[in-house]
N, C-alpha and C positions, 0 to 999 in steps of 0.2 A: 504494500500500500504506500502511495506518496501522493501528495496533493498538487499534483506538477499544473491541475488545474485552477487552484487558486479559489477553490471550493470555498464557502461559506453554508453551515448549517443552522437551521432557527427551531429551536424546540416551540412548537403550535398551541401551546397551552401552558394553563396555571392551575394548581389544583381547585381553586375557588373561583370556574366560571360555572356560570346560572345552567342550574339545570333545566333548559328548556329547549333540551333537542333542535338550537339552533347554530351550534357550531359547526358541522360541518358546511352549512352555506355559508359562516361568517367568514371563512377560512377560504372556501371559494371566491366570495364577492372580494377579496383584500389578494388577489392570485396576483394581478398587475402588479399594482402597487409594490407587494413584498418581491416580486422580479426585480421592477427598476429600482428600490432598495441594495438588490446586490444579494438577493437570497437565491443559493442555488439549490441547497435542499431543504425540507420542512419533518421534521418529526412528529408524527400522528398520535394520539394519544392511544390508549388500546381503543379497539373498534368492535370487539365483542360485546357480549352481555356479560356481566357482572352479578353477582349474588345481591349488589342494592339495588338491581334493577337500572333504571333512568335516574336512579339519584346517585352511581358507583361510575367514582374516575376510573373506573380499569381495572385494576389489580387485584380484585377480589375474584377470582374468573371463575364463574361459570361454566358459559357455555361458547366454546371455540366456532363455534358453525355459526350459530347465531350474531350476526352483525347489522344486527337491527329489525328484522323481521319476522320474529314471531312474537305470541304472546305470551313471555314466560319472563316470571318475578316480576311479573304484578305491571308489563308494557309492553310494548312493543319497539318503542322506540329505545335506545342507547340514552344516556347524557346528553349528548351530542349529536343525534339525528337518529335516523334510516339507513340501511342499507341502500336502499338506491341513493341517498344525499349523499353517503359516504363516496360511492362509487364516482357520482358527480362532483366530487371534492377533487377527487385524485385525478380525474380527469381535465378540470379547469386549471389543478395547477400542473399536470403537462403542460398545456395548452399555453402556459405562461412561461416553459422552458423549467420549471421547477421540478425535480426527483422527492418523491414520496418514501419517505423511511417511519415502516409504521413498526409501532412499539409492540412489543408480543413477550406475554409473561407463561414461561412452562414449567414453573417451579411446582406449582401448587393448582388444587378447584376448593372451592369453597361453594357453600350454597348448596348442598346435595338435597335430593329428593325424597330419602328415605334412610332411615339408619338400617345398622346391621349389628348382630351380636359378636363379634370376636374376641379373640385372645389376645392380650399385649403384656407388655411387661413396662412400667414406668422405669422411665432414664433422668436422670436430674437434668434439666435447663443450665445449671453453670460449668457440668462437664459430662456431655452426651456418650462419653464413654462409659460411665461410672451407672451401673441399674441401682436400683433405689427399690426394688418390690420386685417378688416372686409373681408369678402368672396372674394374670386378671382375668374378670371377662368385665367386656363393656357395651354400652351400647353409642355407637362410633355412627355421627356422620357422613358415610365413604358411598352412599348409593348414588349413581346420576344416570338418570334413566330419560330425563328430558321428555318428558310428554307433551311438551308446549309443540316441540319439533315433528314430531312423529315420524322422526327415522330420516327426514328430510338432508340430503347431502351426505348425510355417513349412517348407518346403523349403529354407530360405536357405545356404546356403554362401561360406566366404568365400576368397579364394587372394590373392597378391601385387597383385592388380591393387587392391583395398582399402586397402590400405596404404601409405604414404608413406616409410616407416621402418622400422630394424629393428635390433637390438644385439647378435645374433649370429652366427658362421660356425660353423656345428654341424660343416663340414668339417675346418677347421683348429681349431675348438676357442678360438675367440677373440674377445672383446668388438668394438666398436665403434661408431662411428654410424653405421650403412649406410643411405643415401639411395637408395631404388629408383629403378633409370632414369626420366629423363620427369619424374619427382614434385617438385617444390617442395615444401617445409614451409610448413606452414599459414597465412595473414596473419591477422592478427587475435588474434594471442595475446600475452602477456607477453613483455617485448625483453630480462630476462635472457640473459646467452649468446648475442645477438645473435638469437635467434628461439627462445622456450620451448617450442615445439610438441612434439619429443619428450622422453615420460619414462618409458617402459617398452616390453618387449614389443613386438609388432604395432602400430603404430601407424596408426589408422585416419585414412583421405583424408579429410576432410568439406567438401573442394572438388570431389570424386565424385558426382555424384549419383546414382550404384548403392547409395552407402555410406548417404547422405543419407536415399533411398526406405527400406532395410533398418532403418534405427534410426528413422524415424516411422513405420513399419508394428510393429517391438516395441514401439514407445511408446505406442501405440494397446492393440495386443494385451494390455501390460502393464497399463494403465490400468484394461480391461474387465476381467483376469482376477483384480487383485488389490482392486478397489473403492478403491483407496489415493484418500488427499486429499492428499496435497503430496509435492514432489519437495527432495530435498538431493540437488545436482549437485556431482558431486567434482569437483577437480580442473580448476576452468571455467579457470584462466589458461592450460593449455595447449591448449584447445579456441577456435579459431576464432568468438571474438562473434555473428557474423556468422549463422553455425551455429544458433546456441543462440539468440539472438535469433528467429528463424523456427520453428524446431523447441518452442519453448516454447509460440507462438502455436499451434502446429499443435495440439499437448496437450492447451490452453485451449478449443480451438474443440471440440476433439474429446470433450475431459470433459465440455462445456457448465456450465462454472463455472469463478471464477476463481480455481482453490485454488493451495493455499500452495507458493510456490518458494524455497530460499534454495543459493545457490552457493556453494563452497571458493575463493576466491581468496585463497593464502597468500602473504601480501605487508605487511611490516610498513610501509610507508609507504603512508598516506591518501589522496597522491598518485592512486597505483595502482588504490585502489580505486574512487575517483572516476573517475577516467580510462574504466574494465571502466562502471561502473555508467550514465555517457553515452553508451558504446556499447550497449549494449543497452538505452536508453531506461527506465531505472530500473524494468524490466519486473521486475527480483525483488529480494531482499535478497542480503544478505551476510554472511559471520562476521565481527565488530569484529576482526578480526587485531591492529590498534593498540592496542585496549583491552589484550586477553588480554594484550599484551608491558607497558605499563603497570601493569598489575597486580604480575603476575610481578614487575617490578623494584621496585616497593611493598613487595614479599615482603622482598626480597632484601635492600635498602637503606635500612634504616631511618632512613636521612639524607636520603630523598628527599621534595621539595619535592613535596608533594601539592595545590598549588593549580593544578595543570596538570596531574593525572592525566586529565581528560578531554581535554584539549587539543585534540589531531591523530586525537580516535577518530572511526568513522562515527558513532557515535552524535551527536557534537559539529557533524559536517559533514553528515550526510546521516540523520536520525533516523529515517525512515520506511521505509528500509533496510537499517537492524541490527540482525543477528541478536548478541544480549549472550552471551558465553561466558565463564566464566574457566578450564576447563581441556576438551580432549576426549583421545581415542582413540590422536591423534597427538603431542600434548603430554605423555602421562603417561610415565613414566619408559622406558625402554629402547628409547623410538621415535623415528622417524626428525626428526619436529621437536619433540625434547624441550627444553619449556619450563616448568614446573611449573611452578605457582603455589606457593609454601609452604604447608604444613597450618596452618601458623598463623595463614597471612593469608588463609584460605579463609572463612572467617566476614564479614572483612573486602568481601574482592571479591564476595561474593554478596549481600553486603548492600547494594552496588553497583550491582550491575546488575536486582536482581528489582524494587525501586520505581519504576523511575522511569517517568514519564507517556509516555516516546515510547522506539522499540524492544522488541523480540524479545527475551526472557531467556530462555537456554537452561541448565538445569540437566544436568551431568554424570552418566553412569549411576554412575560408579566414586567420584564425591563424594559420592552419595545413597546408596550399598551397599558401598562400599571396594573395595580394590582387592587384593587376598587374594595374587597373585602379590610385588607389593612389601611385603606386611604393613602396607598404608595402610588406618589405619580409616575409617568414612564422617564426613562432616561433621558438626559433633554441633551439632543445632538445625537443619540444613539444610529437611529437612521444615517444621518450622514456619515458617521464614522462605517457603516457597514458599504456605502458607496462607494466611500475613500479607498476602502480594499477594492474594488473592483478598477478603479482607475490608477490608484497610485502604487500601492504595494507589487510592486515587480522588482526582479532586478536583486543581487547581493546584498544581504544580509549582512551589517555591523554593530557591537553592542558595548555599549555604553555602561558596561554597572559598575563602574569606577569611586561611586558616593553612596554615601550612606542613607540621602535622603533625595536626591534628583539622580533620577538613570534612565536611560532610553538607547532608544535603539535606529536608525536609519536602512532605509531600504533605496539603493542603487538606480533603481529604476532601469528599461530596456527598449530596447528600440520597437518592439512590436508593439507596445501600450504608451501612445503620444500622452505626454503629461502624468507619466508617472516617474517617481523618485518623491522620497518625502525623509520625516526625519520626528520620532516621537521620545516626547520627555515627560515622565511624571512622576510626581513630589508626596508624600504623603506629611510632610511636614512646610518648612520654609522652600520658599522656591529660590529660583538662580540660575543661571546659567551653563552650558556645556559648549566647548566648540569643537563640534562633529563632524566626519566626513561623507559627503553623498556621494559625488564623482564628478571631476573635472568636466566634464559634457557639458554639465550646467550652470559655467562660472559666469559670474553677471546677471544670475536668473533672482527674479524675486520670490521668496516661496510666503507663506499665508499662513497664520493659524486656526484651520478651518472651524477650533470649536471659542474662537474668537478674532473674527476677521478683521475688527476695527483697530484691532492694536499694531506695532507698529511692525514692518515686513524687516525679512533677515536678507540678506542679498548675500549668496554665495560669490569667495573670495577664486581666485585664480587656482588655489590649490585643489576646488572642489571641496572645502570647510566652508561653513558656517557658525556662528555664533550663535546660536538658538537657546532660545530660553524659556523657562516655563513658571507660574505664578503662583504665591500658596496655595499647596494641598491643592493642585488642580493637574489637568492633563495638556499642555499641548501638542496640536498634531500637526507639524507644519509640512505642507504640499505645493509645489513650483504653481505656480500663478494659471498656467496653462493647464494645470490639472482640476485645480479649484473650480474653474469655469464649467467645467464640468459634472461637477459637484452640484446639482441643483434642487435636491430633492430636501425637504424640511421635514416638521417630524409625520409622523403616522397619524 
């Protein structure tokens, strides 16, 4: 994988939009717009049914077939539409030149139809190695029999024997980690907790290969029926490498192209991600986790030494496999891994991760449109910095982390992208100045700082330096004059 295209990705969503089954046309009618912004792909939220029915962002999954059309957990429709609106989602934003990478969770179903009696054994939650109780019986949510469907696209049904795991006794009314007779937890996953395999729900075997057949037969199915060009796999540390490693290929083979994959392995140490990414033969990308927390603490710390903000990221260690983020779905306030970045330093961190010559920059749907449930407005200039990549960022990469509290980085610019070469700086504390090199090509040129135009231009020297400078706790992004003009899009 390498982004020789200069790819820009945009996560399509926040956890807190209105359930009223109108997002996939909101996502449609904004298909333009997010093109001439500089968005080249859109990450979909999940598009299945959910156990909360029309009120369930995704992740609570149900039922895989069902993507918005039938009448089961109490609607028809998804959060977010219909099946046919989904379809025409994906559709308008081809039609816009934009690739569809939809989200799809295979860890777990949740929501079953009917319980069942089995046999388990409790394992302790802070080390899945360790049993805690001799044999049980229970009576275990594990039945999905989907009568809303009636057999419609798959016949598949699933019972206890799919499952490895389970967190409740619907009998006695009570938590735990119930380990199905015979079952192991999964190898090949994350060794928090002595084995991270479970983390919700049902927990699907994917050392079964009933389970195995069942999800690359939907992965097939889903592939043909939704056109989609790339996949975001949730939740990969608790799945099985091993798994997903094969089952990817199967996808690739089966798409006949080799579209876009990027995995959830939430794990702040680089270690880890490294570790996941030589198991599965560097076969897909990754969220920068190390960045995101990096950032955030940039926010937070305006005493932090910023000549090591890349440090320990993928981007730093494995550049052909990071996907750049600075905040998502899960990070924003009242979730389950809340890590916000500050609003303030959101200028900052974007201005971060959208130039640089190697990795994935994924722009936030709730940092591009707000986030209306916390009264978080959108990023202001967001838009145009994601433009700025499409015009300016070409060209050789050179970095600046010379200072403890101003660093940046300039991009060279190339002769096939008229009006590209730029030169970025930002400060989490006092600002000041840097004199950086772009390339002699441009000497005598005026460049701009497009997330403040009125202040005053740098005019590159004979050597291909500039003097550039940047303002308290702010970002600037300065762009040669001839690229700015270009630049015309304001915000969203």
């Amino acid at each position: 994988m390498n982004n020789r295209e200069n790819l820009t990705l945009m996560q399509g969503f926040e956890w807190y939009l209105p359930a009223d089954h109108l997002h996939w046309r909101r996502i449609a009618s904004k298909a333009e717009e997010l093109s001439r912004a500089g968005i080249d792909m859109i990450w979909l939220p999940p598009s299945y049914k959910g156990a909360g029915g029309d009120q369930s962002v995704g992740y609570d999954v149900y039922d895989k077939y069902d993507l918005g059309e039938f009448d089961q957990k109490g609607s028809i429709s998804t959060k977010y539409g219909t099946k046919e609106e989904y379809l025409a989602c994906v559709e308008a934003l081809h039609n816009a030149g934009i690739r569809v990478i939809s989200d799809i969770v295979l860890d777990h179903l949740m929501g079953a139809d009917e319980t069942e009696r089995i046999t388990v054994v409790e394992d302790s939650f802070d080390d899945r190695n360790q049993q805690i109780s001799g044999e049980l019986e229970i009576n275990a949510w594990t039945r999905f029999t989907y009568p809303g469907r009636k057999g419609r696209y798959s016949k598949e049904q699933w019972d206890f024997h799919d499952f490895n795991g389970t967190d409740f006794d619907d009998e006695e009314k009570r938590t735990g980690l119930f380990r199905i007779e015979g079952k192991t937890w999964n190898r090949g996953t994350d060794w928090d907790f002595g084995n991270f395999d479970y983390l919700m729900g049902a927990c699907l075997d994917m050392e079964n290969p009933e389970v195995v057949k069942k999800l690359t037969d939907w992965g097939k199915w889903f592939l043909d029926t939704t056109n989609t060009d790339g996949l975001r796999l949730d939740a990969v540390k608790h799945i099985s490498h091993e798994f997903f490693l094969q089952w990817i290929r199967d996808m690739r083979e089966h798409k006949g192209d080799e579209f876009f994959v990027v995995g959830e392995y939430w794990h702040g140490e680089i270690e880890r991600l490294l570790h996941y990414l030589d198991a599965v033969e560097n076969a897909y990308a990754l969220f920068d986790v190390p960045l995101h927390y990096a950032l955030m603490n940039a926010g937070n710390n305006r005493e932090m030494d910023l000549t090591n903000l890349l440090k320990d990221s993928l981007l730093a260690a494995r550049p052909d496999n990071a996907v750049l983020f600075v905040d998502n779905h899960d990070t924003q306030p009242g979730q389950a891994l809340y890590s916000f970045v500050p609003t303030w330093f959101k200028p900052q961190a974007y201005s971060i991760i959208l130039f640089q010559e190697a990795g994935y920059p994924c722009v936030f749907y709730g940092d591009l449109y707000g986030i209306p449930h916390d009264n978080i407005p959108p990023v202001t200039g967001l838009a145009k910095l994601c433009q700025a990549r499409k015009v300016s960022a070409y060209g050789t990469q050179k970095d600046y982390y010379d200072d403890a509290h101003v660093v940046g980085y300039t991009r060279a610019g190339d002769a096939e992208h008229e009006g590209s070469g730029m030169a970025v700086l930002i400060t989490n504390n006092e600002g000041g100045s840097k004199r950086m090199y772009v390339s002699m090509k441009y000497a005598g040129e005026c460049f701009v700082n497009l997330l403040k135009p009125t202040s005053e231009k740098v005019v590159l020297g004979d050597d291909g330096c500039g003097e550039f400078y940047v303002e308290r706790e702010s970002a600037a992004v300065w762009v040669r004059e001839s690229g700015y003009e270009k630049i015309e899009l304001g915000e969203l």
